[in-house]
VEXBAKOL-724828 format. One record per residue: residue in three letters; x, z, y of N, C-alpha, C in turn. Coordinates in steps of 0.05 Angstrom, whole numbers, plus 32768, in hexadecimal, padded with zeros to 4 digits. Layout:
N
ALA|X|Z|Y|X|Z|Y|X|Z|Y
...
// end
This chain:
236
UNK|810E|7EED|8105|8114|7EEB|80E8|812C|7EFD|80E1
UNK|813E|7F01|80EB|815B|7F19|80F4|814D|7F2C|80E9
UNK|8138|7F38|8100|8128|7F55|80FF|8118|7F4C|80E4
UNK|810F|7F40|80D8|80FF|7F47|80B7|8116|7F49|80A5
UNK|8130|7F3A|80A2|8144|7F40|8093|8152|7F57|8093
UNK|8151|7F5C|80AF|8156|7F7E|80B1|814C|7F91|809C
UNK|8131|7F92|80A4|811C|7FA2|80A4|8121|7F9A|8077
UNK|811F|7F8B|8072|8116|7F82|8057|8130|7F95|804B
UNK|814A|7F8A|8051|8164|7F8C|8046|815B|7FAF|8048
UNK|8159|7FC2|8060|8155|7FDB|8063|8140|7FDF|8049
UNK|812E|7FDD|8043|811D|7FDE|8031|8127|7FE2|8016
UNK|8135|7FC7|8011|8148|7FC2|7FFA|8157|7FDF|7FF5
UNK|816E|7FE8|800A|817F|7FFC|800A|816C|8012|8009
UNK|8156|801A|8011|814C|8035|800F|814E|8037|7FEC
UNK|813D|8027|7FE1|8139|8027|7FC4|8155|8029|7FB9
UNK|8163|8019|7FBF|8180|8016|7FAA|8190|8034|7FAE
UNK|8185|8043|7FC0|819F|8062|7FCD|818B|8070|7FB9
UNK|817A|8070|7FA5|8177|807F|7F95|8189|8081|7F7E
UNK|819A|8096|7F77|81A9|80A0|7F68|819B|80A0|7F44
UNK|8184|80A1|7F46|8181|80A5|7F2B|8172|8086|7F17
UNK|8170|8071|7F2E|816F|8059|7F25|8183|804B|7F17
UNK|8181|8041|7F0A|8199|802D|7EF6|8199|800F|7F04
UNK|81B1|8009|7F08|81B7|7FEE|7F11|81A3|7FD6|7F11
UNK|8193|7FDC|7EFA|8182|7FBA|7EF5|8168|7FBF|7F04
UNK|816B|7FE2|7F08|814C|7FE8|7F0D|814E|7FDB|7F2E
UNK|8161|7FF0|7F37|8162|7FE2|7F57|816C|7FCC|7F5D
UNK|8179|7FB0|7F52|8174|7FA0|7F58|815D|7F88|7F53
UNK|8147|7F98|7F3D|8128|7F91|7F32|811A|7F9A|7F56
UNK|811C|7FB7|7F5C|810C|7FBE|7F77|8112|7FAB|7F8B
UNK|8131|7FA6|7F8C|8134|7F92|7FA7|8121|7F76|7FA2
UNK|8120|7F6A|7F88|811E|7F58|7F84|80FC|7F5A|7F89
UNK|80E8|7F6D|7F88|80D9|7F6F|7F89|80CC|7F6D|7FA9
UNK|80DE|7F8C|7FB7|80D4|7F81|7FD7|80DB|7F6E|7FDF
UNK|80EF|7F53|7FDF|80F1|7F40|7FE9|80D5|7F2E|7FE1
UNK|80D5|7F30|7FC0|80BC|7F19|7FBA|80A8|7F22|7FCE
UNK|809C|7F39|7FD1|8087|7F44|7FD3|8089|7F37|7FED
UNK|809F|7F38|8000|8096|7F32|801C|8094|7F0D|8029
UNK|80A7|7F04|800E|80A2|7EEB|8013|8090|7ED9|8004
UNK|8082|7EEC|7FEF|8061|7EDF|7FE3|8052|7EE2|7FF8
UNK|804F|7EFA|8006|803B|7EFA|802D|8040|7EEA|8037
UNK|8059|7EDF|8039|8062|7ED2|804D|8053|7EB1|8048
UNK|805A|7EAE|802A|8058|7E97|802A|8030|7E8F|8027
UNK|801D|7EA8|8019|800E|7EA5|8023|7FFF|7E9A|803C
UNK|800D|7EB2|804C|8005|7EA9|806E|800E|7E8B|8070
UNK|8025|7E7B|8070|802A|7E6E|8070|8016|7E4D|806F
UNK|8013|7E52|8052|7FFC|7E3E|8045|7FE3|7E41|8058
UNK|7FD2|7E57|8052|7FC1|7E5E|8058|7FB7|7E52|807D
UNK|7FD7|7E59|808A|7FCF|7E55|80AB|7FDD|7E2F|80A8
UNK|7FE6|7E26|8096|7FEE|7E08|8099|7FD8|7DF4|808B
UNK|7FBA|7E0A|807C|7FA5|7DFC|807B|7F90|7DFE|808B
UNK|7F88|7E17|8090|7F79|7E20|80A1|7F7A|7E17|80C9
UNK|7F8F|7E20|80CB|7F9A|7E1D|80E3|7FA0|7E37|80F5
UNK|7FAB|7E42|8106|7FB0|7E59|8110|7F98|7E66|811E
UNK|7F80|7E64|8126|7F67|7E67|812D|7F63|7E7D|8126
UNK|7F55|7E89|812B|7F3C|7E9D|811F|7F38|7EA1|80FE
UNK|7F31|7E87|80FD|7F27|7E88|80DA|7F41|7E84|80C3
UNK|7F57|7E78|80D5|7F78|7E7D|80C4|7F7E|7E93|80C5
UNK|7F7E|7EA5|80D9|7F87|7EBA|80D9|7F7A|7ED7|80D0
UNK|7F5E|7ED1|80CE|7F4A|7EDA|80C1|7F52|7EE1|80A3
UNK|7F58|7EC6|809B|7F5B|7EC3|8072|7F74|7ECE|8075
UNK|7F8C|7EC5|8084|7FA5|7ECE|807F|7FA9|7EEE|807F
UNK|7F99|7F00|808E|7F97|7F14|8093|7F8F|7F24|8077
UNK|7F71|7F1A|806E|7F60|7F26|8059|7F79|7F25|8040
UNK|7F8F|7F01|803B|7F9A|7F02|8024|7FA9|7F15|8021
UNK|7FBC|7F1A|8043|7FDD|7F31|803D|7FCF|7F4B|8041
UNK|7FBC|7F50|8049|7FAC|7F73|803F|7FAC|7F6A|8021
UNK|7F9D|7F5A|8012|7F9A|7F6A|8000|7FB0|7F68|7FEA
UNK|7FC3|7F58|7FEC|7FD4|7F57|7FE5|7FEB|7F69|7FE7
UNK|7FEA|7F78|7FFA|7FF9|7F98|8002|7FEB|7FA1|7FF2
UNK|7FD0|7FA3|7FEE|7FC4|7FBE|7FE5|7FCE|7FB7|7FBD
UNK|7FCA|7FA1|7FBD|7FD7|7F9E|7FA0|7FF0|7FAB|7FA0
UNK|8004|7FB2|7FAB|8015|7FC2|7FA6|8012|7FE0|7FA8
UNK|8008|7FE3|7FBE|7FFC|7FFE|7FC8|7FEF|8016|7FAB
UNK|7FE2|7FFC|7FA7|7FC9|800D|7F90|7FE4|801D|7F78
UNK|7FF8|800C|7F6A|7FFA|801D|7F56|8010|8037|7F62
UNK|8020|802A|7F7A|802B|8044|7F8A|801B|8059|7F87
UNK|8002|8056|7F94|7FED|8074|7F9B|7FE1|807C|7F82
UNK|7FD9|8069|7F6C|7FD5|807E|7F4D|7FEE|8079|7F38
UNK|7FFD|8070|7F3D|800D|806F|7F22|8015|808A|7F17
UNK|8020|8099|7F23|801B|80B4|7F22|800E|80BA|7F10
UNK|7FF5|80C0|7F19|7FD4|80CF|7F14|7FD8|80B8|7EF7
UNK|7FD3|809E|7EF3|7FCA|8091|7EDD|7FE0|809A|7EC5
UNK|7FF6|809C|7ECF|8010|80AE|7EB8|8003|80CD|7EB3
UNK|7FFA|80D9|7EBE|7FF2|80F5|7EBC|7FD7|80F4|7EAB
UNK|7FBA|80DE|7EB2|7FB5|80E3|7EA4|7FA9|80D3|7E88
UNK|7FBE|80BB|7E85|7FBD|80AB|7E6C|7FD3|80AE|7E55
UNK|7FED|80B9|7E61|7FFE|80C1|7E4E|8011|80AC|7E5A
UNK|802E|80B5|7E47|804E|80A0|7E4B|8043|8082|7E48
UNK|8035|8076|7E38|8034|805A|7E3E|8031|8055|7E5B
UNK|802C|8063|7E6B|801F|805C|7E89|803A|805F|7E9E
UNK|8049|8072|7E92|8061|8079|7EA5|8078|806B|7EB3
UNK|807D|8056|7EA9|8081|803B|7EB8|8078|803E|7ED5
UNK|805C|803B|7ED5|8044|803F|7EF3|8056|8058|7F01
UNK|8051|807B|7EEF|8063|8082|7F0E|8080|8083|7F13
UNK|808C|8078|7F00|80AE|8074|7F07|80AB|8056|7F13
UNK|809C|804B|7F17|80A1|8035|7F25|8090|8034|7F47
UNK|8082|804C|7F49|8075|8055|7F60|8086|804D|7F7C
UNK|8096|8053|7F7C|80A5|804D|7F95|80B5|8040|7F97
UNK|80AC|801F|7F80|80B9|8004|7F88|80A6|7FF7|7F8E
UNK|808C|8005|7F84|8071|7FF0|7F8A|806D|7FF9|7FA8
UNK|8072|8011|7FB8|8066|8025|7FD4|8077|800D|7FE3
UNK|8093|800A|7FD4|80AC|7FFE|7FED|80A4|7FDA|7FE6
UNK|809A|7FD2|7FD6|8098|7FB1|7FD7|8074|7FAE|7FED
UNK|8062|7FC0|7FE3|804D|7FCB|7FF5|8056|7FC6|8016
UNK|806D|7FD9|801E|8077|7FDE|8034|8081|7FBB|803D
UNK|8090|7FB9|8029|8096|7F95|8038|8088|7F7C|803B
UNK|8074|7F7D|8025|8059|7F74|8025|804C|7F73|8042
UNK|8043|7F88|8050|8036|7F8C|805C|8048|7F8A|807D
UNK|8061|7F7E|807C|8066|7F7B|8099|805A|7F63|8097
UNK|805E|7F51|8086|8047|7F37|8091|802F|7F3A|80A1
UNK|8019|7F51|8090|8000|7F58|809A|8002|7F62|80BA
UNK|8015|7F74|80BE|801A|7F82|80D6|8021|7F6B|80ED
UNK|8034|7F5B|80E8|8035|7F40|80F3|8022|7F33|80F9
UNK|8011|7F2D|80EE|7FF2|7F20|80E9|7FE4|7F2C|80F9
UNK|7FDF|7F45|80FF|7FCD|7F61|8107|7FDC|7F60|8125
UNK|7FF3|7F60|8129|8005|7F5D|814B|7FF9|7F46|8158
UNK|7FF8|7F2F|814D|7FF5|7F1D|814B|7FD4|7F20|815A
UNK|7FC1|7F2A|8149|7FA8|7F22|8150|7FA4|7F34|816B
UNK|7FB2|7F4D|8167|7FAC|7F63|817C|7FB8|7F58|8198
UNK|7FCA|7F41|819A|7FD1|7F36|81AE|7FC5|7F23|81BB
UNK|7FB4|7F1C|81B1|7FA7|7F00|81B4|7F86|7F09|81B6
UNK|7F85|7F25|81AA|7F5D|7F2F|81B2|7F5E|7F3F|81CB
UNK|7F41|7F3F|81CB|7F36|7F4C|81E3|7F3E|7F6E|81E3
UNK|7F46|7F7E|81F7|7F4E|7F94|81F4|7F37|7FA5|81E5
UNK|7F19|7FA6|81E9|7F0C|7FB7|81D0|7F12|7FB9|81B3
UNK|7F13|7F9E|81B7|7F17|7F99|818D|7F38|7FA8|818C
UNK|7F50|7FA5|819F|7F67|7FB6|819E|7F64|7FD3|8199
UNK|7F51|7FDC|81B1|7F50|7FF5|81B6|7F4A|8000|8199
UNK|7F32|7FF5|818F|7F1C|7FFC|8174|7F2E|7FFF|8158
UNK|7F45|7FEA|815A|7F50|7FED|8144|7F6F|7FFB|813F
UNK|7F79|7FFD|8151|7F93|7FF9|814D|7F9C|8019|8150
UNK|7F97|8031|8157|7F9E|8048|8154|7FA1|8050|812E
UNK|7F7F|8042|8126|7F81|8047|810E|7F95|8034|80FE
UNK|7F8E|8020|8104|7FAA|800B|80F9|7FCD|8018|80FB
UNK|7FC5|8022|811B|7FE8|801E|8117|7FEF|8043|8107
UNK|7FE3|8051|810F|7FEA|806C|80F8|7FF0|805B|80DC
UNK|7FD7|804D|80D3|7FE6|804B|80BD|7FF9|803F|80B4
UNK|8009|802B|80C9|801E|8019|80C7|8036|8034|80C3
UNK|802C|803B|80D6|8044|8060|80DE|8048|806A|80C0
UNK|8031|8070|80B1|8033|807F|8096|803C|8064|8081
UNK|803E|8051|8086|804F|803D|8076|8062|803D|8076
UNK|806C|803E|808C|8091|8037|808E|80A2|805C|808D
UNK|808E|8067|8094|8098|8081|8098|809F|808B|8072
UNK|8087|8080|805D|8086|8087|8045|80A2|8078|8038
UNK|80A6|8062|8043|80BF|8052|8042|80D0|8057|8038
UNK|80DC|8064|8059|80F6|8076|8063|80FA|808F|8051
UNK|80DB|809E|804C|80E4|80B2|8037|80F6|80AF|801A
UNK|80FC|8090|8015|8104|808A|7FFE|8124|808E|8004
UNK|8126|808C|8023|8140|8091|802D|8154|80AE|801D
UNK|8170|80AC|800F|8170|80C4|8001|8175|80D7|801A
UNK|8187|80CC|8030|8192|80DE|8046|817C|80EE|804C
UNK|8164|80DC|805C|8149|80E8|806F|8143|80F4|8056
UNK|813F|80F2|803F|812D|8101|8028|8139|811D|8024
UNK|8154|8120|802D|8162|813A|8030|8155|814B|8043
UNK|814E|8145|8062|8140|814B|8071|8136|816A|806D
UNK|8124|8163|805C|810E|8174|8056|8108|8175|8033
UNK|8100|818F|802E|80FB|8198|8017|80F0|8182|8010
UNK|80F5|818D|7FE9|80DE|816A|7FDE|80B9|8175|7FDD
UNK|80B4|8192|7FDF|809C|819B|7FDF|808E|818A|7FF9
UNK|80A2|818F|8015|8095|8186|802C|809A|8165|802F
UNK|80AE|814F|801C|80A5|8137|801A|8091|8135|800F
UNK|808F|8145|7FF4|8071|813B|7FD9|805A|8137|7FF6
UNK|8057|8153|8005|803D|8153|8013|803E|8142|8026
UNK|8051|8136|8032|804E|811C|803A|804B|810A|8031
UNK|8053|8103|8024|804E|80E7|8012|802E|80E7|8010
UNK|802D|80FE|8003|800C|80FF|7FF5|7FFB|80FB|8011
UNK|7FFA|810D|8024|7FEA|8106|803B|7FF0|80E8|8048
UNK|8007|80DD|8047|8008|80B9|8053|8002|80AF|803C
UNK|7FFB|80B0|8021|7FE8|809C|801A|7FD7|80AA|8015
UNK|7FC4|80B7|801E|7FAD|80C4|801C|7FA1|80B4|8034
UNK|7FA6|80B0|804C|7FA9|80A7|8065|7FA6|808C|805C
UNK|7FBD|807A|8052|7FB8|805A|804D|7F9D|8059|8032
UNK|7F9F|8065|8021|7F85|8060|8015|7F70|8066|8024
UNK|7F69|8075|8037|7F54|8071|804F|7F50|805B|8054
UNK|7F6A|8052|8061|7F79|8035|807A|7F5A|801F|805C
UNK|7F65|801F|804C|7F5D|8005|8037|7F41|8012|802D
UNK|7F35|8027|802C|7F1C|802E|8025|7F10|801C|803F
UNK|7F12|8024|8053|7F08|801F|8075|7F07|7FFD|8073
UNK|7F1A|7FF2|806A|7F1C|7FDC|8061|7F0D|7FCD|804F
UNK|7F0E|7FD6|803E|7EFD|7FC7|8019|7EE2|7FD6|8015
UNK|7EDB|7FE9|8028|7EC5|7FFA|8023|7EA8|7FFB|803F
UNK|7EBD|800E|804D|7EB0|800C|806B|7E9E|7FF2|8071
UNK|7EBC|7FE0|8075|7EB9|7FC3|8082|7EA4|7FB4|8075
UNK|7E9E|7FBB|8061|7E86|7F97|8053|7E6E|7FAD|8056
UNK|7E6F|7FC9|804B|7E51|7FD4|8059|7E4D|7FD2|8078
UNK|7E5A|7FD6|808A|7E57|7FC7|809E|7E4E|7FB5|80A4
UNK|7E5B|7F9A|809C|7E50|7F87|809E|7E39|7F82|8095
UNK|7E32|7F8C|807A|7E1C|7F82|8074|7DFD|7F8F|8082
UNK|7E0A|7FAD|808B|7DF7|7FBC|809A|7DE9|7FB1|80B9
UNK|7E01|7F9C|80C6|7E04|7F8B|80E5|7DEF|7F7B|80DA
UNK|7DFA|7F67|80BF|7DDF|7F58|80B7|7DD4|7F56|809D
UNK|7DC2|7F66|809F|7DB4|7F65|8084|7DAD|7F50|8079
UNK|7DA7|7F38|8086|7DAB|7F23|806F|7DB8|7F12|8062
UNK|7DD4|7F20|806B|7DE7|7F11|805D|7DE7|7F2A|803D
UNK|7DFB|7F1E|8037|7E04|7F24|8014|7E1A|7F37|801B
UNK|7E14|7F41|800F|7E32|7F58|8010|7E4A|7F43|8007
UNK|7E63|7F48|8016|7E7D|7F31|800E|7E89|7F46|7FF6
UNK|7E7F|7F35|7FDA|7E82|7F44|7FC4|7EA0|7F37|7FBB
UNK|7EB0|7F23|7FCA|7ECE|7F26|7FCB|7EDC|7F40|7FCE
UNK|7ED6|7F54|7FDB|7EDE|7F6E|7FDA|7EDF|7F7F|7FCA
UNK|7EC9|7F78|7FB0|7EBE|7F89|7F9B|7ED8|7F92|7F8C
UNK|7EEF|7F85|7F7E|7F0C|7F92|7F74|7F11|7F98|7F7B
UNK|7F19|7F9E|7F99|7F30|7FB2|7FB3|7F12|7FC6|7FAB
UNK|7EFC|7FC7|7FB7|7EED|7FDF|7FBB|7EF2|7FEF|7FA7
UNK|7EEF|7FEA|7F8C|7EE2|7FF5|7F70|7F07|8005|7F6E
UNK|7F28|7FF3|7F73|7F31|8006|7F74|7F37|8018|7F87
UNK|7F2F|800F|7FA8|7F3C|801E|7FB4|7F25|803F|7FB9
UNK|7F12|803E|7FA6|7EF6|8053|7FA0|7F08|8064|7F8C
UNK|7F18|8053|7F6F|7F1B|805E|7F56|7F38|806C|7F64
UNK|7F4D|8066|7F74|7F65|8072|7F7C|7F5D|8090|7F75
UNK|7F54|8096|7F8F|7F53|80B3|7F90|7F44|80C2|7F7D
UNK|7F33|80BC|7F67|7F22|80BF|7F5A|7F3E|80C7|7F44
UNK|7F4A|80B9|7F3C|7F62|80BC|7F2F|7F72|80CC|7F32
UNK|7F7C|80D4|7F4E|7F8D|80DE|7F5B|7F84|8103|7F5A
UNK|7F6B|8103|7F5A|7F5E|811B|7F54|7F60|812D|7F3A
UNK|7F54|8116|7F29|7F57|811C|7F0D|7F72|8120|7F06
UNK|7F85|811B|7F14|7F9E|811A|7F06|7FA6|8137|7F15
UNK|7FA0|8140|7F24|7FAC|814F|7F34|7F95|8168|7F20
UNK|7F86|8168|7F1B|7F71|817E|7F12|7F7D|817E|7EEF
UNK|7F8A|816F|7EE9|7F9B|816C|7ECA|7FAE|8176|7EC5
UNK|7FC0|8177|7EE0|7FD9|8182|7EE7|7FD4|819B|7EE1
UNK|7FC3|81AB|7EEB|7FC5|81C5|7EF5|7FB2|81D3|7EDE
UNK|7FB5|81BF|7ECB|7FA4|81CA|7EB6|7F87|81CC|7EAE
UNK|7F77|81C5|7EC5|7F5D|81CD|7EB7|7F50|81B6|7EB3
UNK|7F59|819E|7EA6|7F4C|818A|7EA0|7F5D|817B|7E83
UNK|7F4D|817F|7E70|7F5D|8178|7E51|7F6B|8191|7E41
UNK|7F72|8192|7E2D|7F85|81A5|7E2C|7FA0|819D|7E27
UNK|7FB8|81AA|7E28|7FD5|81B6|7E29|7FD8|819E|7E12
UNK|7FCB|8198|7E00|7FDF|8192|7DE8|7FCD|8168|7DF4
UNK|7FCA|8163|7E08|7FC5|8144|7E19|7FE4|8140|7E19
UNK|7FE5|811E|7E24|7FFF|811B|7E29|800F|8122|7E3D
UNK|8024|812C|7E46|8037|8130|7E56|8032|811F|7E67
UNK|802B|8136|7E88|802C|812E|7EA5|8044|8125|7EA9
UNK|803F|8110|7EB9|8054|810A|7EC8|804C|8110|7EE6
UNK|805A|8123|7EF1|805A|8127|7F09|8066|811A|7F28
UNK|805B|811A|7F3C|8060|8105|7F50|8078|811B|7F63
// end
């Protein structure tokens, strides 16, 4: 518990060492990654004190704190793109992009917990099968983090952060396509007579529309989509 207060408080401070935030804003972000990690928490919680720690508790507990990351995740990876191409009412979404990436980020040590958890306790195939791809993307989570860091964000030019950033969530919207997409055609392909698990159908439809967005916005930017006198890009 030490090491999550760590890790949370660190979180907190990446966001607040931004210089061009106003007092209420960064103590709104802190207030945010803490909820965020102890709404997972307390999910898991319920969920394994009804269920039981088994298979099928850790099953649901798993499915709730994914998608519950990805509810943060999502307006991180278009808020941007939806400011660029709906106009200033939307721009809230990308000035608030990298409180939703960092509550996302604390969100999801629950899941990762959960995911240690199962990978300790399965058979080494099901390890082997998952967890390269799993843990890269844990890597491009905490790494997207740290970029919020002002020191490490000195590092390196902001051209060669942008293209990081953009490629680690290019990478986690994979991680959750593979997830909300892959996974139920799969399943339903193993057995065709089940029903497609149309619980997936909201994560699928956005985690399909993300990049669909992310395109258009990027093809708006550069001009050849709308004309000049649309509303003012906001750029990521």
């Amino acid at each position: 518990m030490i090491l999550v207060r760590l890790i949370l408080g660190s979180l907190a401070r990446l966001q607040s060492s931004r210089k061009e935030r106003s007092r209420a804003r960064r103590s709104g972000a802190g207030l945010w990654i803490y909820a965020a990690f102890f709404v997972a928490l307390a999910l898991t919680a319920i969920v394994l004190a009804i269920m039981g720690t088994g298979e099928k508790g850790m099953g649901i507990a798993l499915r709730l704190t994914g998608r519950l990351s990805f509810l943060f995740f999502w307006p991180a990876y278009t808020g941007a793109a939806i400011a660029a191409l709906f106009g200033p009412r939307f721009n809230i979404l990308a000035q608030r992009a990298g409180d939703f990436g960092l509550a996302y980020a604390s969100a999801h040590l629950v899941h990762v917990g959960l995911v240690a958890h199962l990978v300790s306790t399965s058979q080494p195939p099901i390890t082997e099968a998952i967890m390269p791809f799993f843990a890269v993307g844990v890597v491009w989570t905490y790494l997207l983090a740290l970029s919020s860091w002002e020191r490490l964000s000195k590092l390196l030019s902001p051209n060669l952060w942008r293209a990081l950033r953009n490629i680690g969530l290019e990478y986690l919207a994979i991680v959750f396509f593979a997830d909300f997409v892959l996974l139920p055609v799969r399943v339903h392909i193993d057995h065709p007579y089940q029903h497609l698990p149309f619980q997936y159908l909201p994560f699928s439809i956005l985690i399909i529309i993300g990049p669909i967005l992310r395109i258009a916005a990027m093809i708006r930017r550069s001009g050849l989509l709308w004309s000049s006198k649309s509303s003012p890009v906001v750029s990521r």
